[in-house]
C-alpha positions, 0 to 999 in steps of 0.5 A: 507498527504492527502492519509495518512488522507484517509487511516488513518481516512476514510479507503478510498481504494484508500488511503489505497492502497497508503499508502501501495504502497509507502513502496514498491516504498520505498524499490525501492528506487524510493520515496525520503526520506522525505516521511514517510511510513508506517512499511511493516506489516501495508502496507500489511494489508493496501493494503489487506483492499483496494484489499477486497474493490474491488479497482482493484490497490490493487488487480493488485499490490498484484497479482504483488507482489505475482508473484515476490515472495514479498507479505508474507500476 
């Protein structure tokens, strides 16, 4: 919740990068199912607004997904 309220309410990088994070370790299956996530469309712009800000997780994970065929942003 404490990344959500970043992500959310601060559009900290770090927050948004979790937050779009955890759809793809949900879609995984490595998050329990009690954790909310956001619908891919959000996480995606979620994750592109952290990479703009320069936080190099975002960029490393798109670059990751982008090379697995995933990121359709």
């Amino acid at each position: 919740m404490t990344y959500a309220e970043r992500a959310f309410l601060e559009d900290d990088p770090q927050g948004l990068y979790v937050v779009g994070a955890a759809y793809y370790l949900s879609q995984a299956e490595l998050l329990p199912d009690y954790i909310h996530v956001v619908p891919r469309e959000q996480a995606d712009e979620f994750l592109d607004i952290s990479a703009a800000m320069g936080y190099s997780p975002a960029l490393t994970l798109i670059a990751y997904l982008q090379a697995q065929g995933l990121w359709e942003f």
